[in-house]
ROVEXVO-815599 format. One record per atom (N, C-alpha, C): residue in one letter; x, y negated, z; atom name; residue number from 0. Coordinates in Angstrom, 1 decimal. Example, Ala and Ser with C-alpha at 12.3 -4.5 7.8 and 13.67 -1.06 7.14 Angstrom:
2
+------+--------+--------+--------+------+-----+
| rest |      x |      y |      z | atom |  nr |
+------+--------+--------+--------+------+-----+
|    A |   13.2 |    5.7 |    7.8 |    N |   0 |
|    A |   12.3 |    4.5 |    7.8 |   CA |   0 |
|    A |   13.2 |    3.3 |    7.8 |    C |   0 |
|    S |   12.8 |    2.2 |    7.1 |    N |   1 |
|    S |   13.7 |    1.1 |    7.1 |   CA |   1 |
|    S |   12.9 |    0.0 |    7.9 |    C |   1 |
+------+--------+--------+--------+------+-----+
! end
This chain:
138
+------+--------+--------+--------+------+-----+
| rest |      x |      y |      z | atom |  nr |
+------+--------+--------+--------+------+-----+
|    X |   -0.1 |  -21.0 |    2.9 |    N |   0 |
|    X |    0.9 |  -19.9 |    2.6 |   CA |   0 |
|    X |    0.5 |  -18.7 |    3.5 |    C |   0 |
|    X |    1.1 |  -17.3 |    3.4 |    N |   1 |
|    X |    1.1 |  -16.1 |    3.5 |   CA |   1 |
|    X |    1.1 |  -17.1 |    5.7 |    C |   1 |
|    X |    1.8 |  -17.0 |    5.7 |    N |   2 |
|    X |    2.1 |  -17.8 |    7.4 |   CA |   2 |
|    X |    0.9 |  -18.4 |    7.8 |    C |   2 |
|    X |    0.4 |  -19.0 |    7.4 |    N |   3 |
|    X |   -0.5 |  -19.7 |    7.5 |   CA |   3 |
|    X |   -1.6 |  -18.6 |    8.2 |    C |   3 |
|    X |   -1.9 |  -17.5 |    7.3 |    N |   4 |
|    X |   -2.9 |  -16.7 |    7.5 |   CA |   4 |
|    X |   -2.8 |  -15.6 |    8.7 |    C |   4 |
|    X |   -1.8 |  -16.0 |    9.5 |    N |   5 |
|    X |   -1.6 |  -15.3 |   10.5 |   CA |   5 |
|    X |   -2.3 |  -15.9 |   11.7 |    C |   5 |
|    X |   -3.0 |  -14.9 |   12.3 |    N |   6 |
|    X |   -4.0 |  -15.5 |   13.6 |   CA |   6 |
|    X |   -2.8 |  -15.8 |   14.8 |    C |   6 |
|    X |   -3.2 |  -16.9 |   15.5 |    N |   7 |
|    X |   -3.0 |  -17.2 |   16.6 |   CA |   7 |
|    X |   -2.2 |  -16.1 |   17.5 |    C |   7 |
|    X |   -2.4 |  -15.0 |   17.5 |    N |   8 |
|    X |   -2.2 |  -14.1 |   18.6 |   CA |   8 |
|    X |   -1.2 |  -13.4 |   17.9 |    C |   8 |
|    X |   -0.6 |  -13.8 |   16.4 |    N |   9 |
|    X |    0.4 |  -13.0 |   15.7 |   CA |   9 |
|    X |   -0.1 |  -11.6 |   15.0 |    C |   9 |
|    X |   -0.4 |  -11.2 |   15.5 |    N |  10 |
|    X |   -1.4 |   -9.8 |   15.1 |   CA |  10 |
|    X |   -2.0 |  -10.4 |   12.9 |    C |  10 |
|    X |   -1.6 |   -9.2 |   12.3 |    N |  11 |
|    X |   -1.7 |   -9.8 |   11.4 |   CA |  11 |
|    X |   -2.9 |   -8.7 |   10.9 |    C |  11 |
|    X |   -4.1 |   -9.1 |   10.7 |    N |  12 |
|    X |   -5.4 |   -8.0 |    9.9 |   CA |  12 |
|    X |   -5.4 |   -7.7 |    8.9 |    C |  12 |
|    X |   -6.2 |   -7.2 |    8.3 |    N |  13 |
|    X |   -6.2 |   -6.6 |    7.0 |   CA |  13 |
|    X |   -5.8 |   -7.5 |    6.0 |    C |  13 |
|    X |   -7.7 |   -7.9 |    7.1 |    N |  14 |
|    X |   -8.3 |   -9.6 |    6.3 |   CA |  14 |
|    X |   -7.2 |  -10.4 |    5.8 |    C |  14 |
|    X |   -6.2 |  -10.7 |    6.6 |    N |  15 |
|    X |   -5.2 |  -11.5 |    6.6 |   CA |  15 |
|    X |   -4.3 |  -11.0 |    5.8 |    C |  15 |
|    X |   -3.9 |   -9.9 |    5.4 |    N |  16 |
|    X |   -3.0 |   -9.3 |    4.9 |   CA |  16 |
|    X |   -3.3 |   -9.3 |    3.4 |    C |  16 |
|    X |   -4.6 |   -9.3 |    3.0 |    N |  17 |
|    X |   -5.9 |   -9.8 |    1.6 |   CA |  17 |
|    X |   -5.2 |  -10.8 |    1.5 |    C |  17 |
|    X |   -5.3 |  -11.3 |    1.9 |    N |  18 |
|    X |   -5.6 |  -12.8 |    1.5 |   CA |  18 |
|    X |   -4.2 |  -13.5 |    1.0 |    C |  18 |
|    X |   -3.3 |  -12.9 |    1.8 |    N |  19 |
|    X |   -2.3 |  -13.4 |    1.3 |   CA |  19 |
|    X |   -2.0 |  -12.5 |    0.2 |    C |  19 |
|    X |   -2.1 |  -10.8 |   -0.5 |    N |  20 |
|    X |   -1.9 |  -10.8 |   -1.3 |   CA |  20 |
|    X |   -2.5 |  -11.3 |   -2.8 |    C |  20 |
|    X |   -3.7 |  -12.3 |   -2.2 |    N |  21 |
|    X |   -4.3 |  -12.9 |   -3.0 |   CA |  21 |
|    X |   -3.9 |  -14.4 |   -3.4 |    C |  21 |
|    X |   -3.3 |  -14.8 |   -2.7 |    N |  22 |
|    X |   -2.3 |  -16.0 |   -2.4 |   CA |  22 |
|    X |   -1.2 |  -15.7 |   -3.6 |    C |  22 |
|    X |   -0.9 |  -14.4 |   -3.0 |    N |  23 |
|    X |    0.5 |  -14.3 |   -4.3 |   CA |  23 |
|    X |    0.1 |  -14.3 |   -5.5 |    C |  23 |
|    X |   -0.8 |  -14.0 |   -5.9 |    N |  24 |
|    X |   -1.8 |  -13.6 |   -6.9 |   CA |  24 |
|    X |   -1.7 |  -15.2 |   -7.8 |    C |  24 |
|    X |   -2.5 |  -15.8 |   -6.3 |    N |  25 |
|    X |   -2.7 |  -17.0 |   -7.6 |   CA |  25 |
|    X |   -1.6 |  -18.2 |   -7.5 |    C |  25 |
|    X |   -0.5 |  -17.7 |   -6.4 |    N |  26 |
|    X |    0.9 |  -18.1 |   -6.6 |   CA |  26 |
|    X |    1.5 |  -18.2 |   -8.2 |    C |  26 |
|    X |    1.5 |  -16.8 |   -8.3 |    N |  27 |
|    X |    2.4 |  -16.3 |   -9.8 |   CA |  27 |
|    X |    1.3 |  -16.6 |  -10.8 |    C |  27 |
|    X |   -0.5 |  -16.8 |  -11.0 |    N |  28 |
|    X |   -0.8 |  -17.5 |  -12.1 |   CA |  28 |
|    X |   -0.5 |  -18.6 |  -12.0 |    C |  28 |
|    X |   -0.7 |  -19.6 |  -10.7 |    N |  29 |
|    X |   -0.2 |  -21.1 |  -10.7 |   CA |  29 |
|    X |    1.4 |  -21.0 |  -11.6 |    C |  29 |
|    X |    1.8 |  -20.4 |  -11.8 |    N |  30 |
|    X |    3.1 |  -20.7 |  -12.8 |   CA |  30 |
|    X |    3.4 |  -19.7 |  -13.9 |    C |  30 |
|    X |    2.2 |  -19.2 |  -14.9 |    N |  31 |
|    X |    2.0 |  -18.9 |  -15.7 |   CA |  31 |
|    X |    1.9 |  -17.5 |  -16.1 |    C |  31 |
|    X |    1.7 |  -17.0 |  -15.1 |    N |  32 |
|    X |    1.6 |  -15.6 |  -15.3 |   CA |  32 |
|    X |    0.3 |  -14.7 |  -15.5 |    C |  32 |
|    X |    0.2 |  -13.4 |  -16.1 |    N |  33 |
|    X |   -1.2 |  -12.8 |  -15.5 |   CA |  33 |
|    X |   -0.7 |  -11.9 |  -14.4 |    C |  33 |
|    X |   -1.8 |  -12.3 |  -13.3 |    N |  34 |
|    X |   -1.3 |  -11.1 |  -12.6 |   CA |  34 |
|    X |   -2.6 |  -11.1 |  -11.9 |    C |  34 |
|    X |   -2.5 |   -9.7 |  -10.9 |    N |  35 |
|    X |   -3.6 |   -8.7 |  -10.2 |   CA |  35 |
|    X |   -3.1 |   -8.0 |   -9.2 |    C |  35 |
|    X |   -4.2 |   -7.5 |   -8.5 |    N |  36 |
|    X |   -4.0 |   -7.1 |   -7.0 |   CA |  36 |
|    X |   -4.7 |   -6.1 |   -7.2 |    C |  36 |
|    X |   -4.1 |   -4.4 |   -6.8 |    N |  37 |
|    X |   -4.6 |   -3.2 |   -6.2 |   CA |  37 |
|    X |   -4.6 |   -2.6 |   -5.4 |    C |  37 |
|    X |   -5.7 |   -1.5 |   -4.7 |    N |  38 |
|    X |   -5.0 |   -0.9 |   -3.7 |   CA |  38 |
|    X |   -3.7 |   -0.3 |   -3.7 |    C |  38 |
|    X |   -3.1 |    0.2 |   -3.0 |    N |  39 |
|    X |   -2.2 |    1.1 |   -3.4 |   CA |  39 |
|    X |   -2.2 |    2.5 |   -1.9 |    C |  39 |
|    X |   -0.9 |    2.9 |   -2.1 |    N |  40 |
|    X |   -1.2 |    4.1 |   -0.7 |   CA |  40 |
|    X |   -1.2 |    3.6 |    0.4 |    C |  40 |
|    X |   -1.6 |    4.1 |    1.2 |    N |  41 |
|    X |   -1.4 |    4.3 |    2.9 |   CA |  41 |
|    X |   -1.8 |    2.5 |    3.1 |    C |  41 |
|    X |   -2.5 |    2.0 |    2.6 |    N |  42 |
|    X |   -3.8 |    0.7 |    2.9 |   CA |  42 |
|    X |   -2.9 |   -0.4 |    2.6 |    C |  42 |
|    X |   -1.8 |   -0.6 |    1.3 |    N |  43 |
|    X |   -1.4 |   -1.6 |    1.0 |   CA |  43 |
|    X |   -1.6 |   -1.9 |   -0.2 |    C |  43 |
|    X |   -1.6 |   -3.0 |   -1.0 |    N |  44 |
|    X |   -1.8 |   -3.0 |   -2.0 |   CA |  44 |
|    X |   -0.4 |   -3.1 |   -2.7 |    C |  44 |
|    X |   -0.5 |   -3.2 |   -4.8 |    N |  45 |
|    X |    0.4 |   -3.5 |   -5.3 |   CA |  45 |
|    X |    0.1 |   -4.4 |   -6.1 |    C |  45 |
|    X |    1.2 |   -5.4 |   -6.8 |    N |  46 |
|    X |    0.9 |   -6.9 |   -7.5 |   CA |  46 |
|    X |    1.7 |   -6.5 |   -8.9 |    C |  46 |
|    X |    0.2 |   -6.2 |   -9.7 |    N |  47 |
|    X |    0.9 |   -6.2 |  -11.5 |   CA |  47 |
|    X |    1.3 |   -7.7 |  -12.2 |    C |  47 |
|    X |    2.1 |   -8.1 |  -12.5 |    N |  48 |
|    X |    2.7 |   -9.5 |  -13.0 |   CA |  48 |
|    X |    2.9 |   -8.7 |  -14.3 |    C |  48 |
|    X |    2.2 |   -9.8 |  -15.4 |    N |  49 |
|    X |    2.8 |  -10.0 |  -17.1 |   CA |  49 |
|    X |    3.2 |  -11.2 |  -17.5 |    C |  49 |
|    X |    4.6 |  -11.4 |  -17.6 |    N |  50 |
|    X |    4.5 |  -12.9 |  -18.2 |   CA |  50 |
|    X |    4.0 |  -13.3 |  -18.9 |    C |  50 |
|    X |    4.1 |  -14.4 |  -19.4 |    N |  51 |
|    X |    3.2 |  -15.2 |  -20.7 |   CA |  51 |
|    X |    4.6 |  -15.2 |  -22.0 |    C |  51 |
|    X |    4.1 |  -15.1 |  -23.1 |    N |  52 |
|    X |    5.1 |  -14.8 |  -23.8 |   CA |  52 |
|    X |    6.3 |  -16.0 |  -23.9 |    C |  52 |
|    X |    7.5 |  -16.1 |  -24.0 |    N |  53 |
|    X |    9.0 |  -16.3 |  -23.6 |   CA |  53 |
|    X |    9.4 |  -16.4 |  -22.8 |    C |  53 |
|    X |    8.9 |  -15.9 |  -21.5 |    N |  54 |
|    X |    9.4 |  -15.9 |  -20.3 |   CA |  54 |
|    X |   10.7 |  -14.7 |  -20.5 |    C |  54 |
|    X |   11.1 |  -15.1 |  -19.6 |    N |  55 |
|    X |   12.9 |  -13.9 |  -20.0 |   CA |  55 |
|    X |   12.5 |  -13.2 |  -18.8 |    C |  55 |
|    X |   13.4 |  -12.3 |  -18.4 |    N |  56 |
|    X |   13.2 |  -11.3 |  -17.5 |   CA |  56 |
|    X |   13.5 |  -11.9 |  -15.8 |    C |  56 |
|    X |   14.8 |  -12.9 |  -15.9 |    N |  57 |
|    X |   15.1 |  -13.3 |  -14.9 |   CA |  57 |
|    X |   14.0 |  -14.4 |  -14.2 |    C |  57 |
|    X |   13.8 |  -15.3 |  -15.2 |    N |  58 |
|    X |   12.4 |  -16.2 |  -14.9 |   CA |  58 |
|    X |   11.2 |  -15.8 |  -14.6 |    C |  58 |
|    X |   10.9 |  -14.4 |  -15.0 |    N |  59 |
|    X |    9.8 |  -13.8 |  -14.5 |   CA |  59 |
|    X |    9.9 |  -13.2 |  -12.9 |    C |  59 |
|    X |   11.0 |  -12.7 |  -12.6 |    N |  60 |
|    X |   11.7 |  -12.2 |  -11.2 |   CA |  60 |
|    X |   12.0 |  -13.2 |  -10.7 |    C |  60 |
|    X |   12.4 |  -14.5 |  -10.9 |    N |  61 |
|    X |   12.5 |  -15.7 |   -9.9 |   CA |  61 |
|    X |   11.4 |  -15.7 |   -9.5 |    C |  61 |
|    X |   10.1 |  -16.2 |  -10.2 |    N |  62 |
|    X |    8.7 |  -16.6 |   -9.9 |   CA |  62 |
|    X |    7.9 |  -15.7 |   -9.2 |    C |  62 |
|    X |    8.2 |  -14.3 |   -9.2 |    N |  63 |
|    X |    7.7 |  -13.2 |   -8.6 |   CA |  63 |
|    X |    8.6 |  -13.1 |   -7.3 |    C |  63 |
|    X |    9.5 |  -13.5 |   -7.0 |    N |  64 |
|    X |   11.0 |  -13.6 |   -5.6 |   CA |  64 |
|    X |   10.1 |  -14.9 |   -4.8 |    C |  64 |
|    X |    9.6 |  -15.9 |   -5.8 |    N |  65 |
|    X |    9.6 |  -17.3 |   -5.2 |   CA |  65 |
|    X |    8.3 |  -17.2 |   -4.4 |    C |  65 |
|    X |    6.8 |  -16.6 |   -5.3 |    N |  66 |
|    X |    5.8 |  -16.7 |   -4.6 |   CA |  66 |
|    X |    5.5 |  -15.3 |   -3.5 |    C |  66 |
|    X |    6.2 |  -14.5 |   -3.5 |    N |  67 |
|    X |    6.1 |  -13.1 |   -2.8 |   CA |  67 |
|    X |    6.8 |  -13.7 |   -1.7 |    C |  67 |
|    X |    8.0 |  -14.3 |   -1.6 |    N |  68 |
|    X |    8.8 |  -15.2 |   -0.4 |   CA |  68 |
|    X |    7.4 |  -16.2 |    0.4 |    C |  68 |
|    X |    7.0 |  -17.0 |   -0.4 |    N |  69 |
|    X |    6.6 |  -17.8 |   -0.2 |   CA |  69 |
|    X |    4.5 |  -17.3 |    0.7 |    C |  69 |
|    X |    4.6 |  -16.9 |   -0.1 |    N |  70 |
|    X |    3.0 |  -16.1 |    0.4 |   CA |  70 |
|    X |    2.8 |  -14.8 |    1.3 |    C |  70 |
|    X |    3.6 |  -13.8 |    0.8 |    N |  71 |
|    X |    3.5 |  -12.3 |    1.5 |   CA |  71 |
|    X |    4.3 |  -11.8 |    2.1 |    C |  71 |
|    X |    5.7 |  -12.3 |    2.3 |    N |  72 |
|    X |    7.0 |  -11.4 |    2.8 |   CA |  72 |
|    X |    7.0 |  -11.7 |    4.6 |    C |  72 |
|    X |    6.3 |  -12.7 |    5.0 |    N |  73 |
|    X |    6.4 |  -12.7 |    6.9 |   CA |  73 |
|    X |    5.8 |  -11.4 |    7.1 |    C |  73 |
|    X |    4.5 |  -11.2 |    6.3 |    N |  74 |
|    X |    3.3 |  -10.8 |    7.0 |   CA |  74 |
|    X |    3.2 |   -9.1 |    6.6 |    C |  74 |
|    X |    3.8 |   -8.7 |    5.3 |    N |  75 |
|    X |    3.5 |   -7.8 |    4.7 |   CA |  75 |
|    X |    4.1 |   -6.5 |    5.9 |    C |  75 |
|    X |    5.6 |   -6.3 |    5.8 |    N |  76 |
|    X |    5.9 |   -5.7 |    7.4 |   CA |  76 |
|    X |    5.1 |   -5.2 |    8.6 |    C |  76 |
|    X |    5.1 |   -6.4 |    8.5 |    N |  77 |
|    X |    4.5 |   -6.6 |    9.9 |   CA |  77 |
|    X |    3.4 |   -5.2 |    9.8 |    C |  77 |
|    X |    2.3 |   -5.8 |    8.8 |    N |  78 |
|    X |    1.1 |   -5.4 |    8.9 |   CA |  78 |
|    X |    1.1 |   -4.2 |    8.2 |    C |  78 |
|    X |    1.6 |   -3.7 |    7.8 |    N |  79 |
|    X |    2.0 |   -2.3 |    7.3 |   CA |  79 |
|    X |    2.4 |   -1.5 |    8.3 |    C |  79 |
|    X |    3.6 |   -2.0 |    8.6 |    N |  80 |
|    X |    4.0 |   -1.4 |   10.0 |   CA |  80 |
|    X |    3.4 |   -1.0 |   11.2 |    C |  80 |
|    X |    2.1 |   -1.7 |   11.4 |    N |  81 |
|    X |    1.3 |   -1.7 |   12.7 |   CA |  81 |
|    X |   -0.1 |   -0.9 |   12.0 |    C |  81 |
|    X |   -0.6 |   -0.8 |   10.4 |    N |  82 |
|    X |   -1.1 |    0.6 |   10.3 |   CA |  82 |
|    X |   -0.7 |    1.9 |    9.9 |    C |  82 |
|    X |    0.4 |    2.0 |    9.6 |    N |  83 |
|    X |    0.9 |    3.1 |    9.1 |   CA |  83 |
|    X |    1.6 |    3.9 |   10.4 |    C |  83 |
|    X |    1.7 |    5.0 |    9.9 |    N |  84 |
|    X |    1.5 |    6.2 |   11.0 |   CA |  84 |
|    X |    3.1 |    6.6 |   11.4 |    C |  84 |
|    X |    3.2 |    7.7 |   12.3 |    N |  85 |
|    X |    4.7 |    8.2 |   12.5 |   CA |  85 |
|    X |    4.7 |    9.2 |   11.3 |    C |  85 |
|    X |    5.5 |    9.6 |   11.1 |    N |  86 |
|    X |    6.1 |   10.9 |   10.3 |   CA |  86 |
|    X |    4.8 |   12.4 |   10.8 |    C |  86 |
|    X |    5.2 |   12.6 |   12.3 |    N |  87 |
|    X |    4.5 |   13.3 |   12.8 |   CA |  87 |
|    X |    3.1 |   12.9 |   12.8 |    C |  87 |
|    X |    2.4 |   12.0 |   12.7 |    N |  88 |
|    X |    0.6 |   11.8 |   12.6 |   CA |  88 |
|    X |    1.0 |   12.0 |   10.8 |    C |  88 |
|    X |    1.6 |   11.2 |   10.1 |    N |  89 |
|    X |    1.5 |   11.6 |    8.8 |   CA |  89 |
|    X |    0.8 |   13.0 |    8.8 |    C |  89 |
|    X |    2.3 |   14.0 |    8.8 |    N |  90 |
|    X |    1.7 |   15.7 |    9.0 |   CA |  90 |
|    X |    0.6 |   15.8 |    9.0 |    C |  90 |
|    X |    0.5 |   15.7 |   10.7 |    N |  91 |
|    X |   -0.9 |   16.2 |   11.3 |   CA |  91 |
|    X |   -2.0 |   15.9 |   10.4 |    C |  91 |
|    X |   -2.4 |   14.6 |    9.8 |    N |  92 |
|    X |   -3.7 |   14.3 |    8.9 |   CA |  92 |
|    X |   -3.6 |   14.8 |    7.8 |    C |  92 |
|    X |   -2.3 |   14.8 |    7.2 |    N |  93 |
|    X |   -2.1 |   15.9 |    5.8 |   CA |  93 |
|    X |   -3.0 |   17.3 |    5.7 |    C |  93 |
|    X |   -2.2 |   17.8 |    7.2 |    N |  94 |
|    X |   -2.9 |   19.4 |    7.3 |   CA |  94 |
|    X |   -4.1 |   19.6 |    7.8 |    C |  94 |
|    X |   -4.5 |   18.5 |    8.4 |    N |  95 |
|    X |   -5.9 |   18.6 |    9.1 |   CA |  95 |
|    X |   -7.0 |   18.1 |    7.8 |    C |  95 |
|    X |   -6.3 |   17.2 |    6.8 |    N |  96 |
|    X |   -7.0 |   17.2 |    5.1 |   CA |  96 |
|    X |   -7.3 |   18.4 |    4.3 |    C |  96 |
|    X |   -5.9 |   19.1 |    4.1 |    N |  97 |
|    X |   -6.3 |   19.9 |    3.9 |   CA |  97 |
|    X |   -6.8 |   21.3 |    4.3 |    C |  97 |
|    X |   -6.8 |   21.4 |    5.9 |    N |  98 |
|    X |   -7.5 |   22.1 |    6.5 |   CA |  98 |
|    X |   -9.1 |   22.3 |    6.4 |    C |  98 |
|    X |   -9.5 |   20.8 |    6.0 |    N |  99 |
|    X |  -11.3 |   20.4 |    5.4 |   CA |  99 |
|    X |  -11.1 |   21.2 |    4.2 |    C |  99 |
|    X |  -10.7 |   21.0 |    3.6 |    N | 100 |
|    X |  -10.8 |   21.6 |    2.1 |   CA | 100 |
|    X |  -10.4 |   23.3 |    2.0 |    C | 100 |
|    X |  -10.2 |   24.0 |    3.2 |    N | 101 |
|    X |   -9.9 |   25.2 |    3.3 |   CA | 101 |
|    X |   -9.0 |   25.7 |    2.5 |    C | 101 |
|    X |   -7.8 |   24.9 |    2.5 |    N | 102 |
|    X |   -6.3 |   25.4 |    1.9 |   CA | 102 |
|    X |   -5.1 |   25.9 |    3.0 |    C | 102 |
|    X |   -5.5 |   25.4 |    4.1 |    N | 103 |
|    X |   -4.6 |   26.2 |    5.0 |   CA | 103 |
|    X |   -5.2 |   26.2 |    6.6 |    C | 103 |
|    X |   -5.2 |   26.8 |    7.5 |    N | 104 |
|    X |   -5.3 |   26.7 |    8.8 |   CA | 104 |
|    X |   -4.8 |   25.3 |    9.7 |    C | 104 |
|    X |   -6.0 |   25.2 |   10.4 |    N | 105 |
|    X |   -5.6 |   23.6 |   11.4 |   CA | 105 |
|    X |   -4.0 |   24.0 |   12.3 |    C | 105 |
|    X |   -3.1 |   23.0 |   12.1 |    N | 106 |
|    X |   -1.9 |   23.3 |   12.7 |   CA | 106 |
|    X |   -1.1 |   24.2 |   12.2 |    C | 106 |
|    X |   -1.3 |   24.7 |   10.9 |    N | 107 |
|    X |   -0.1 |   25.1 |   10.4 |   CA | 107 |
|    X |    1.2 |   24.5 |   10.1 |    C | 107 |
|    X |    2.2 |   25.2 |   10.0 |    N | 108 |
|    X |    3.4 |   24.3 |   10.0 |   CA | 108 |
|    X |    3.9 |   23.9 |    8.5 |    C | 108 |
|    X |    4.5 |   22.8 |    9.2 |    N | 109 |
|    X |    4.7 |   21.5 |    8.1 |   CA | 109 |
|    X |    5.3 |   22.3 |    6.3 |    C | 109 |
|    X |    6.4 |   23.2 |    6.7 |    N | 110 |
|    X |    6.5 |   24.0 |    5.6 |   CA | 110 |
|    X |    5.6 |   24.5 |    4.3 |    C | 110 |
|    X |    4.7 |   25.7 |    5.1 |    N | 111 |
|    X |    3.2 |   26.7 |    4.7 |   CA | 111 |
|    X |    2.5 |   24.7 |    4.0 |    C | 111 |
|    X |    2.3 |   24.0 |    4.7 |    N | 112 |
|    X |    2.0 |   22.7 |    4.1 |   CA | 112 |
|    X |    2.3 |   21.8 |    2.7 |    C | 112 |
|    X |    3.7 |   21.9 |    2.6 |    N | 113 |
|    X |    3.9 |   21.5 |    1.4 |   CA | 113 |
|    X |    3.9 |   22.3 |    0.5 |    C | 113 |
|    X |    4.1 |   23.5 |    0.8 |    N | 114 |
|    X |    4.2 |   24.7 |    0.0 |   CA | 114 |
|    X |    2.9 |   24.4 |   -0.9 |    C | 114 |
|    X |    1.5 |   24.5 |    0.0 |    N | 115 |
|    X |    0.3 |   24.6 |   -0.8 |   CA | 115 |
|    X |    0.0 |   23.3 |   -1.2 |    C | 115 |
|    X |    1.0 |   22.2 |   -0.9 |    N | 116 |
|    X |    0.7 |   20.7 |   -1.9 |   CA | 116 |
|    X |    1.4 |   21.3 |   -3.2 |    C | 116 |
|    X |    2.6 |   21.8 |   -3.0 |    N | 117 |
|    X |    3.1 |   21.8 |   -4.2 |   CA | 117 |
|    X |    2.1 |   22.7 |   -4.8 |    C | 117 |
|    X |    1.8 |   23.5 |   -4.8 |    N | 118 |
|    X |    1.2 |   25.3 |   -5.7 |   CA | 118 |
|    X |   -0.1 |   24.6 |   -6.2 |    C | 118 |
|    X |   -0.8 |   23.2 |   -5.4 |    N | 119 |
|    X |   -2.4 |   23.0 |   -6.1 |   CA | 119 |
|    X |   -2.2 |   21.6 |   -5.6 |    C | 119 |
|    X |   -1.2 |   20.9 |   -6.2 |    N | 120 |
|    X |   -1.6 |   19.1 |   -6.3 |   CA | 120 |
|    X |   -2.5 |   19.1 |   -7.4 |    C | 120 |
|    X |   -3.0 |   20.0 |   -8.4 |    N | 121 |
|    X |   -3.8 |   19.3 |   -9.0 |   CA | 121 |
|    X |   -5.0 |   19.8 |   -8.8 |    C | 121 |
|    X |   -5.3 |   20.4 |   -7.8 |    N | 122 |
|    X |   -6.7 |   21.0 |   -7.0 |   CA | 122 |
|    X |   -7.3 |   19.8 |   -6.9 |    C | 122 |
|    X |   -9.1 |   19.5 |   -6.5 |    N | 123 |
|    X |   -9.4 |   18.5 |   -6.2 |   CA | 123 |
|    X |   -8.9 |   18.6 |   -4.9 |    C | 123 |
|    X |   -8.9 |   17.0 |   -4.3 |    N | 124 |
|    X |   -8.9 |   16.8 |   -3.2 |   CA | 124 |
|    X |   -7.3 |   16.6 |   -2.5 |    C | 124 |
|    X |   -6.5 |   17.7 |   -3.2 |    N | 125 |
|    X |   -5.2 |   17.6 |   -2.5 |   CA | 125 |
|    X |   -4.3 |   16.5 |   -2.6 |    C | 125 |
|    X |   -4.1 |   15.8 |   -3.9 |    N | 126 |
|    X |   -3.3 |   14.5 |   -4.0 |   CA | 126 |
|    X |   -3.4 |   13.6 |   -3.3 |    C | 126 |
|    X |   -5.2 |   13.2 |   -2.9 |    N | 127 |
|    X |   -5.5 |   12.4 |   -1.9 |   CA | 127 |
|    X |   -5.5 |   12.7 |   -0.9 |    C | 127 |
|    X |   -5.3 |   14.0 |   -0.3 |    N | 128 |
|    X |   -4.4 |   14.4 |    1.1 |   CA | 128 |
|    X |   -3.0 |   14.2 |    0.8 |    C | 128 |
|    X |   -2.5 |   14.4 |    0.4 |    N | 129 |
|    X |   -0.8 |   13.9 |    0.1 |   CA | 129 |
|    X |   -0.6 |   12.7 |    0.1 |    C | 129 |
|    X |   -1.2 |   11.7 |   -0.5 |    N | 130 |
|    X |   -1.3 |   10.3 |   -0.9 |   CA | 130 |
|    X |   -1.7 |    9.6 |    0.5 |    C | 130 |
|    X |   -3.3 |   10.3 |    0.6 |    N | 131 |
|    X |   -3.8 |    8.7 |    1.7 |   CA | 131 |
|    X |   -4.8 |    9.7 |    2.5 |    C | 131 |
|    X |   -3.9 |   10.4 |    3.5 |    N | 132 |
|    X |   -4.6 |   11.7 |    4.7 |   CA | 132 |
|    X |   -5.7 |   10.6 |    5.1 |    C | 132 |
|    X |   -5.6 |    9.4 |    5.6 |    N | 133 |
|    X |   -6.2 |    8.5 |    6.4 |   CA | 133 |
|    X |   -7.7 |    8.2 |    5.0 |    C | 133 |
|    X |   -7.4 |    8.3 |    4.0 |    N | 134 |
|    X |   -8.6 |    7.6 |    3.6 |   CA | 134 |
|    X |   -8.9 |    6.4 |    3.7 |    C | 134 |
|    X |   -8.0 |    5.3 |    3.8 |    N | 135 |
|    X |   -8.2 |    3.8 |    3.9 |   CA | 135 |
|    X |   -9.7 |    3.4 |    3.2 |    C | 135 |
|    X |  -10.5 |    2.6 |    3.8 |    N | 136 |
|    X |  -11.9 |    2.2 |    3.3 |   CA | 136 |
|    X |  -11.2 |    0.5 |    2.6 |    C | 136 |
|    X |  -11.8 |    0.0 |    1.6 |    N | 137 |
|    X |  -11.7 |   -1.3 |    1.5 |   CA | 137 |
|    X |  -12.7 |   -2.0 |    2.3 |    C | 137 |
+------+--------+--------+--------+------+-----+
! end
């Protein structure tokens, strides 16, 4: 289980944080589902579940409650929580992202900042400053 994959010292890794959402993974096919693992923002991933056909909506949200309980819910927190940033580092990487891309000056204020997310989110480069300043590597 998701517990299981927690080291010794409590500290929960990435590695560890894989694994169990790969746990859930083959949690919810062990009871009939298709499902898959992606990255998703700020270095966590997300779990696509399709039932198999007559599964009802509630039966599919039990089995998705039961193995997400069961495999990812100790650890997910945790480990999210210990890479993800304050509000204030958020900012700072935002602007210092798009400071590389020459859209606004290093340390400008948080304002002048979204202003130029909003006016060119569909510039290259800027969504993935908005999204993931950090650049998470797999």
């Amino acid at each position: 289980t998701g517990l299981s994959a927690v080291s010794a010292d409590g500290v929960v890794t990435r590695a560890e944080y894989i694994q169990a959402v790969m746990e859930t993974v083959a949690c919810l096919e062990g009871r009939g589902m298709s499902a898959g693992a992606a990255p998703d923002d700020f270095g966590s991933y997300s779990i696509s579940v399709t039932p198999p056909p007559g599964y009802g909506e509630a039966e599919a949200n039990a089995a998705y409650d039961a193995c997400y309980a069961a495999e990812l819910a100790a650890i997910e927190a945790p480990y999210l929580d210990s890479i993800r940033p304050s509000e204030v580092e958020y900012q700072s990487s935002v602007t210092s992202c798009l400071a590389d891309l020459g859209l606004v000056e290093a340390g400008a204020p948080w304002d002048e900042v979204r202003q130029v997310v909003t006016e060119n989110f569909s510039t290259a480069g800027v969504e993935e400053c908005w999204i993931d300043p950090y650049r998470f590597e797999e």
